[in-house]
N, C-alpha and C positions, 0 to 999 in steps of 0.2 A: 186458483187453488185455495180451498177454506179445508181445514184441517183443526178439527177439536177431540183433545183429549180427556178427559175429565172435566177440568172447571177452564182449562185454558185453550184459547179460538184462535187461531191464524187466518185471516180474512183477506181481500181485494177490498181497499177503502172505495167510497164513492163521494163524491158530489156532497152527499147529505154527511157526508162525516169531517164536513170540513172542521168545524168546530173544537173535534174529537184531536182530530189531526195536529191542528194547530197546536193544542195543551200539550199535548204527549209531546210533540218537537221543541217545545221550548222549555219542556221539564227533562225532556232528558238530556238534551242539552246543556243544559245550565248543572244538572246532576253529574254528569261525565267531564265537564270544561269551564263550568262556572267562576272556581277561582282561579281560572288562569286569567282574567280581564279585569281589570280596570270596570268599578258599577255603571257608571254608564255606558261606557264603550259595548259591555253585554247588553244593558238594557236596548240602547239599540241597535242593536245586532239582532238580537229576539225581536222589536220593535216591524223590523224592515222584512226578517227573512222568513219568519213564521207568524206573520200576520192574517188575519180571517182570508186577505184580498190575496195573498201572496199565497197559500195556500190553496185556496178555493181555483185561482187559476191553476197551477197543476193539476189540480181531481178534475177539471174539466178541460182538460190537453190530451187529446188522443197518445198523444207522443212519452208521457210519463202514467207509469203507475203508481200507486203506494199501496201498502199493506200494514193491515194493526193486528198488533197481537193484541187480546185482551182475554183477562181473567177476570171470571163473575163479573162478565159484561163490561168492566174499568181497564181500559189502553194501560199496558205495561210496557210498549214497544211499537217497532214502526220501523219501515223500510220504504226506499225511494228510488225510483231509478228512471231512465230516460236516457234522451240523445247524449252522450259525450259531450261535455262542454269544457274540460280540464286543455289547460295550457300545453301543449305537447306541439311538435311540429307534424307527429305520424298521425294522430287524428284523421281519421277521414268521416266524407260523410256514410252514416248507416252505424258508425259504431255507436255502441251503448256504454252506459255507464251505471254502476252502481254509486246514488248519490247519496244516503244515508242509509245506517242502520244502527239503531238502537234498541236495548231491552233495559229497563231501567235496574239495579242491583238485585233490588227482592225478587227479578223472576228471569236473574241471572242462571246458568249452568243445569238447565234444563234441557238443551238442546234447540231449543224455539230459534236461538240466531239462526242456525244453522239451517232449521226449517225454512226459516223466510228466507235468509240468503239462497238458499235452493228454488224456493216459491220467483223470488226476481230472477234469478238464471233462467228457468225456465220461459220464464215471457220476456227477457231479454232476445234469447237464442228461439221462440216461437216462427219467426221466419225461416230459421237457419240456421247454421254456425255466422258467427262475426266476430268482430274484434269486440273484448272489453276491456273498461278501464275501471279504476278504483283510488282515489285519494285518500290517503290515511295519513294521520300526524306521526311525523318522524318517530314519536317518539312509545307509538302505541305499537309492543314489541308484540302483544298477544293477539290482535286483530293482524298485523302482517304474519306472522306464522299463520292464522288462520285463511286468511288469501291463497298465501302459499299453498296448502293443502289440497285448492282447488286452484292451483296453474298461473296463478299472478305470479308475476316477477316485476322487480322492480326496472322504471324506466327511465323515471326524472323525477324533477322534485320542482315544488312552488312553493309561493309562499300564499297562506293563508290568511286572509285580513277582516281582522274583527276591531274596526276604531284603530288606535296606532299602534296596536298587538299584530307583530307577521309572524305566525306559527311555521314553523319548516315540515311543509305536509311531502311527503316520498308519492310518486305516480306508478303506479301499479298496471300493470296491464298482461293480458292474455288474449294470445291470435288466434284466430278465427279457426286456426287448423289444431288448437292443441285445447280437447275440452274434458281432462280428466275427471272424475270423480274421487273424491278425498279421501286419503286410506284411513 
């Protein structure tokens, strides 16, 4: 799904956009959750998880996609999704997961999440309906309302570990039989 409005593109990343990839995930990252770590426990944590290598392998995994959002051609956002790998005991295999989504503030309230969030459901659910899942930080009240909207309910919880920071992230999930569209 590519979808451009004006000066702003919602795209399927590839291969060649590793690079692209990489930036945007550890800027918007560090821009949404940066001071909640300890500098270098972030630093590597950005280091390990959005690295060219670590990156590059997902854009070439049949099994996960990404999506960039970008305005006058510069990544303001990014979405990730693939096999379900969240701690839960109902996990099974075939379900999916959405594993990041970011838009960075300046091209906040657009609509574009919701864009891509619709862009990964759809290649999520490409085979068919299935189960999905979604980790979010306890404590992010506007991203869980927004789940909600499209049929996550809360299932469990983990802990998220960045160096010796464990976030209390809530496990979000929606069954394969219930795939509403957001009022």
């Amino acid at each position: 799904m590519n979808v451009t409005v004006d000066n702003i593109r919602l795209r399927r990343a590839t291969p060649a956009d590793t690079a692209v990839l990489a930036d945007i995930s550890a800027r918007s990252f560090t821009e949404t959750f940066g001071d909640s770590y300890p500098p270098q426990d972030l630093a590597d944590f950005l280091r390990d998880t959005y690295s060219h290598q670590a990156i590059a392998a997902l854009l070439n995994d049949p099994s996960y996609a990404a999506w960039l959002l970008e305005r006058d051609g510069v990544a303001v956002g990014h979405a990730l999704a693939g096999s379900c790998g969240l701690p839960h005991a109902e996990v099974a295999a075939g379900d999916g997961e959405l594993k990041r989504l970011y838009v960075l503030r300046e091209a906040q309230n657009g609509g574009w999440g919701a864009r891509m969030f619709e862009a990964v459901l759809e290649w999520l659910q490409r085979d068919g309906p299935r189960t999905l899942w979604i980790g979010v930080w306890s404590e992010n009240y506007g991203a869980q309302r927004f789940y909600g909207r499209y049929g996550f309910e809360k299932v469990g919880a983990y802990e998220f570990v960045v160096g010796d920071t464990r976030d209390h992230e809530f496990i979000l999930r929606r069954d394969a039989r219930s795939a509403p569209s957001p009022a």
